[in-house]
Backbone as a chain_set.jsonl record, in Angstrom:
{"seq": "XXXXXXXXXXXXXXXXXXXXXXXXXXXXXXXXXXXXXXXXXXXXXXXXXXXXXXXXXXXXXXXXXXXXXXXXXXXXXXXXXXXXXXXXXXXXXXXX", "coords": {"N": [[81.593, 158.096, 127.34], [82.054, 157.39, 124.98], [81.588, 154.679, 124.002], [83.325, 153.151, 125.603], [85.59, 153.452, 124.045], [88.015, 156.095, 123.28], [88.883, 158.713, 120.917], [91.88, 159.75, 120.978], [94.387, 159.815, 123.109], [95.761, 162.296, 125.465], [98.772, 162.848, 127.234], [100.947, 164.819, 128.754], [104.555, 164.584, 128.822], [107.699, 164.971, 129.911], [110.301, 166.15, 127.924], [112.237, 164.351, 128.005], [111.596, 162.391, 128.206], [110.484, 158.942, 128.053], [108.446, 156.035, 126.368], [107.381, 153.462, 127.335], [107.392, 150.31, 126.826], [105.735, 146.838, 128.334], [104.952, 143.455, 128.517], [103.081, 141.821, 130.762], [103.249, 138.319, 132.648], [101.068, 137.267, 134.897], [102.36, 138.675, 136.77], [105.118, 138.967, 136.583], [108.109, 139.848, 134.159], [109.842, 139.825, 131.197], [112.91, 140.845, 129.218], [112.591, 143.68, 130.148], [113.022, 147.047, 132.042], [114.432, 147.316, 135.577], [112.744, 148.373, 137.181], [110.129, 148.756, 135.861], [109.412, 146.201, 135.572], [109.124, 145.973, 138.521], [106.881, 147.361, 138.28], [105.023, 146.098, 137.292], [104.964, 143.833, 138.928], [103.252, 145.14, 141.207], [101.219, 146.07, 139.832], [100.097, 143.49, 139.242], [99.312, 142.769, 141.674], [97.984, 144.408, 142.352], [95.279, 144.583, 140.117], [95.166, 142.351, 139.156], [95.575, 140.464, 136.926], [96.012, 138.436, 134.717], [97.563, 138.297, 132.218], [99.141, 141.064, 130.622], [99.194, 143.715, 128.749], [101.775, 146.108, 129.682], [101.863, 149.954, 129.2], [104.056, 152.518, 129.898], [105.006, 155.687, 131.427], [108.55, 156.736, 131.208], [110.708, 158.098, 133.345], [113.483, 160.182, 134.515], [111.979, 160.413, 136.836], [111.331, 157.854, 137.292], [109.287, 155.008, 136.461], [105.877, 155.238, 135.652], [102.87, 154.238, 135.5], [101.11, 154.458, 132.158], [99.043, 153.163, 130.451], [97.103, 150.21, 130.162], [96.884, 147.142, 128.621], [94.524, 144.5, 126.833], [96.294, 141.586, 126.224], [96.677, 139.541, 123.587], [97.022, 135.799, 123.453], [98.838, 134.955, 120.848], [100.407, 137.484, 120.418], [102.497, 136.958, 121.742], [106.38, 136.479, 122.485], [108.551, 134.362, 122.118], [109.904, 133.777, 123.973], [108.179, 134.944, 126.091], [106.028, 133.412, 125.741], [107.078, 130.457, 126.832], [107.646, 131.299, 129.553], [105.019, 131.817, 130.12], [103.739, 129.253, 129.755], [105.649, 127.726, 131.644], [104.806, 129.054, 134.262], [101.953, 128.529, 134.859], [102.15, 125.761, 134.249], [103.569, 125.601, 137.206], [101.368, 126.515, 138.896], [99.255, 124.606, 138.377], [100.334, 122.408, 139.075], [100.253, 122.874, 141.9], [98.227, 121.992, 142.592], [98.004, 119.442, 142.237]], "CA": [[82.944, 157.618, 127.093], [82.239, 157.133, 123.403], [81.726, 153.417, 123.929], [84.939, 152.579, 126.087], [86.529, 154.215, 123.176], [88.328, 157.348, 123.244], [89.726, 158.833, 119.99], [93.05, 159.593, 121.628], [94.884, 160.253, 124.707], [96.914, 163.584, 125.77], [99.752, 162.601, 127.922], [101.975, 165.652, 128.617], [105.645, 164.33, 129.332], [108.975, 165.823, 129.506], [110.931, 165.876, 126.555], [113.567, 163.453, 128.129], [110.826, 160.813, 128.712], [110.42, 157.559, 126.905], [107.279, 155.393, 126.192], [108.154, 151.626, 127.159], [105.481, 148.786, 126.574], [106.097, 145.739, 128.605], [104.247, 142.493, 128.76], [103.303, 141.28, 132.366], [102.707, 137.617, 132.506], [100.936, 137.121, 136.18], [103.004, 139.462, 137.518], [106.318, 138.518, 135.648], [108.142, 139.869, 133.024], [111.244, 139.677, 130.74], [112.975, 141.99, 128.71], [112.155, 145.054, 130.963], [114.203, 147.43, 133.313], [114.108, 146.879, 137.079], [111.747, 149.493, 137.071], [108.938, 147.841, 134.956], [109.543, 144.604, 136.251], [108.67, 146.092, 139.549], [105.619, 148.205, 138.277], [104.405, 144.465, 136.48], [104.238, 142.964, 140.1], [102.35, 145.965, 141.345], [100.215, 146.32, 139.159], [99.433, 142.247, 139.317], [98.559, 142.727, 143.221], [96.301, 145.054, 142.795], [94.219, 144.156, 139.668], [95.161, 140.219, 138.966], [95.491, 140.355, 135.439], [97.142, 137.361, 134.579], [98.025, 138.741, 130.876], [98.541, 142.611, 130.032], [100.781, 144.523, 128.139], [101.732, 147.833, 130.552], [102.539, 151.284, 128.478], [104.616, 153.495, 130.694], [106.685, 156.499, 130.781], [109.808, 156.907, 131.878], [111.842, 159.501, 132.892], [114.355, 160.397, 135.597], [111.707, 160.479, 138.359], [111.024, 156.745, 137.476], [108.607, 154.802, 136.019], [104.744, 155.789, 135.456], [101.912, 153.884, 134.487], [100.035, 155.186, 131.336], [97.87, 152.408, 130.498], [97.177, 148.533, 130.357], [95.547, 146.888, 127.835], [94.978, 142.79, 126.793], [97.741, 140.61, 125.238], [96.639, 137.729, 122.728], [98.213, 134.576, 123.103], [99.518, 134.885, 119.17], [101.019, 138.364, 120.332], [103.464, 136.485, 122.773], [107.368, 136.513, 122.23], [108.732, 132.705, 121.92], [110.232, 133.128, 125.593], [107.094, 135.078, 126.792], [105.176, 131.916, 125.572], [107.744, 129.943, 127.445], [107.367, 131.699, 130.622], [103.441, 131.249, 130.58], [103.431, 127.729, 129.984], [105.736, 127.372, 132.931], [104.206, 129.467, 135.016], [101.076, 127.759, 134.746], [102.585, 124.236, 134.767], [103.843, 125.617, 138.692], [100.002, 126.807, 139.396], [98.444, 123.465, 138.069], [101.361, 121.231, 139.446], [100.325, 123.192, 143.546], [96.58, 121.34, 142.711], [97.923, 117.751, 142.278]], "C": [[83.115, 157.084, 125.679], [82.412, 155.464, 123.593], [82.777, 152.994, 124.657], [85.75, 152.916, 124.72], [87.352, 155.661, 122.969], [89.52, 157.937, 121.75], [91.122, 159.128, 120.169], [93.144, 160.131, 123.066], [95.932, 161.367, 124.65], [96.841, 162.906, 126.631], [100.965, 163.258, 128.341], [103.13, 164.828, 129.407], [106.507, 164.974, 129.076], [109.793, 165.317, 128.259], [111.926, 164.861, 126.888], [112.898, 162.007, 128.073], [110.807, 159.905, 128.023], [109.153, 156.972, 127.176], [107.752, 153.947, 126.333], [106.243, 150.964, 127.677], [106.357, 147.276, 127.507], [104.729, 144.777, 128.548], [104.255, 141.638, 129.831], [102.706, 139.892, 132.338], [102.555, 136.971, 134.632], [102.13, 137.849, 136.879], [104.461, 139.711, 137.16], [106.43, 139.222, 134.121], [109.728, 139.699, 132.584], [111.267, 140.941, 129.931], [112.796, 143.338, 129.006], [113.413, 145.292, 131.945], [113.91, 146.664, 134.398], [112.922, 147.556, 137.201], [110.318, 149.102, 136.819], [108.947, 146.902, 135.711], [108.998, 144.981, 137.752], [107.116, 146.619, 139.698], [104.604, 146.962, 137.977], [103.773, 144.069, 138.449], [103.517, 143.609, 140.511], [101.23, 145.943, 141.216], [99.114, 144.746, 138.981], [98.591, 142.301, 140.626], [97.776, 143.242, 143.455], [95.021, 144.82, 141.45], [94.31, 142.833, 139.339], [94.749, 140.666, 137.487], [96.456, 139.707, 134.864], [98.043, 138.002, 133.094], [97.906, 140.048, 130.264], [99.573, 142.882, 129.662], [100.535, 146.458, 129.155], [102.967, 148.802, 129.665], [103.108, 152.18, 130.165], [105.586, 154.62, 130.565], [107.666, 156.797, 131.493], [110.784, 157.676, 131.972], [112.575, 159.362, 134.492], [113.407, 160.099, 136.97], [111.215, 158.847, 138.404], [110.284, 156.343, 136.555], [107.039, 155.23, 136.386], [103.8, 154.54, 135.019], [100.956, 154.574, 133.718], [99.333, 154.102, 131.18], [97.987, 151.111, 130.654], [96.108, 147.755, 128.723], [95.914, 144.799, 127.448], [96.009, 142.534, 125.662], [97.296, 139.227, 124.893], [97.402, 137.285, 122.999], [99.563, 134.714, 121.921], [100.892, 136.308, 119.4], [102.403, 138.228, 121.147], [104.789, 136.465, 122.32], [107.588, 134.776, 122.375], [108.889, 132.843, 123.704], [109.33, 133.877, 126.343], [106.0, 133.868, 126.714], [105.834, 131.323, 126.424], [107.309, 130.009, 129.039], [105.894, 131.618, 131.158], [103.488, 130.584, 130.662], [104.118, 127.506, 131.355], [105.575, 127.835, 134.416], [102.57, 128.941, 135.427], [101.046, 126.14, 135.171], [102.713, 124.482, 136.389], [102.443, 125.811, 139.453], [99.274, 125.844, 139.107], [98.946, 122.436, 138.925], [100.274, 121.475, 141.441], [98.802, 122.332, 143.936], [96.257, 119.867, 142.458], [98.512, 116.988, 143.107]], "O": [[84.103, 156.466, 125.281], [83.514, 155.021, 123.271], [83.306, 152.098, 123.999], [86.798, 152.276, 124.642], [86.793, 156.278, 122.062], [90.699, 157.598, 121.65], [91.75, 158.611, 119.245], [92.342, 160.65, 123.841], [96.867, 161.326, 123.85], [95.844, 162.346, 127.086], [102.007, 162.604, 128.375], [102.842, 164.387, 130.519], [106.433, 165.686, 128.075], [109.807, 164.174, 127.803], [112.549, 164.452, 125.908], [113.417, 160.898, 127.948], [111.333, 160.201, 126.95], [108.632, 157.328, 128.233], [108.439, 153.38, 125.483], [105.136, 151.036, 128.211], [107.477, 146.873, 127.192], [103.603, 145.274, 128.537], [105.148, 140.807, 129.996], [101.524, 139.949, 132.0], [103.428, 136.509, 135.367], [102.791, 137.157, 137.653], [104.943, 140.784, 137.523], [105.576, 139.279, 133.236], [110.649, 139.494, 133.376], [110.388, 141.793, 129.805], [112.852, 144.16, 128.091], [114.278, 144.557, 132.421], [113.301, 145.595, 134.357], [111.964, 146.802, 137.369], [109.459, 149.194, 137.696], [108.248, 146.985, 136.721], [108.31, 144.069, 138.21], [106.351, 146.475, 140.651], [103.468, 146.951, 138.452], [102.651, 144.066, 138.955], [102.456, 142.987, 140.454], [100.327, 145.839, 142.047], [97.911, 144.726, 138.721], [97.411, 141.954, 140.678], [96.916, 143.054, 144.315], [93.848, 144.889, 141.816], [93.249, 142.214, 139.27], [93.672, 141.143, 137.13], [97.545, 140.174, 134.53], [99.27, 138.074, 133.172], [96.953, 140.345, 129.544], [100.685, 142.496, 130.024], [99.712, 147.372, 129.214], [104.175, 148.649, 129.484], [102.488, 152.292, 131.223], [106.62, 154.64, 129.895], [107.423, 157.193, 132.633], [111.594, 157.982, 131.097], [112.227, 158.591, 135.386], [113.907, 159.648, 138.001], [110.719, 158.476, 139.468], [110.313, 157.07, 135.562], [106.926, 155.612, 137.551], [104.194, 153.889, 134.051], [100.061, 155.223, 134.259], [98.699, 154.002, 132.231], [98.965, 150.715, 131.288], [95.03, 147.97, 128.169], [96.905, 144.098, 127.654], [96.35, 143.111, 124.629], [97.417, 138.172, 125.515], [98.528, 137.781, 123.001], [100.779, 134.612, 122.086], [101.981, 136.281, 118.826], [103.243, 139.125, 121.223], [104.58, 136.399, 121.109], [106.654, 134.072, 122.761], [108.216, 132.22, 124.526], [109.489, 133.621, 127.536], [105.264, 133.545, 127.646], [105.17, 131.52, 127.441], [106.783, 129.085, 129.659], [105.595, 131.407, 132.333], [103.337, 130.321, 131.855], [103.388, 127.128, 132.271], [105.999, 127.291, 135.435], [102.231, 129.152, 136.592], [100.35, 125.51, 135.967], [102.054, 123.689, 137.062], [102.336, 125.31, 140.572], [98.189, 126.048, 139.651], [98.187, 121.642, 139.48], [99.77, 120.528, 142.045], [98.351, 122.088, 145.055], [95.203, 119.233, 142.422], [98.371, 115.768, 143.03]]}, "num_chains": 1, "name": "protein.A"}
């Protein structure tokens, strides 16, 4: 696997399709369709990845997942920062 590296990826899609990136925070996200936003929780239930950015493509028959990969802190939007901290504050708060 060339180190967990692969020099690129073929991805045949239809020409109508689109490439959307979201950022899933524990299962949550902003800025995304319904679509995404639904693939985010999904995709939280089955691998628990509190912090990922999900590539997908999108076309008439829906959304897709193409990949996942990690999301620095630093790479956060002001109200994706937002939304961690108080998502966190509600998961710390359920342990006092």
């Amino acid at each position: 696997t060339n180190r967990g590296r692969y020099p690129f990826c073929y991805q045949k899609i239809s020409e109508r399709a689109t490439v959307v990136k979201c950022v899933s925070i524990f299962g949550k996200s902003i800025n995304c369709c319904e679509k995404a936003r639904d693939l985010a929780e999904r995709i939280y239930e089955v691998f628990h990845l509190p912090l990922v950015e999900i590539v997908m493509v999108k076309d008439e028959a829906g959304c897709r997942l193409s990949s996942l990969s990690p999301v620095k802190y630093s790479q956060l939007s002001k109200d994706e920062t937002e939304m961690l901290q108080d998502l966190l504050d509600k998961r710390v708060s359920r342990f006092e």
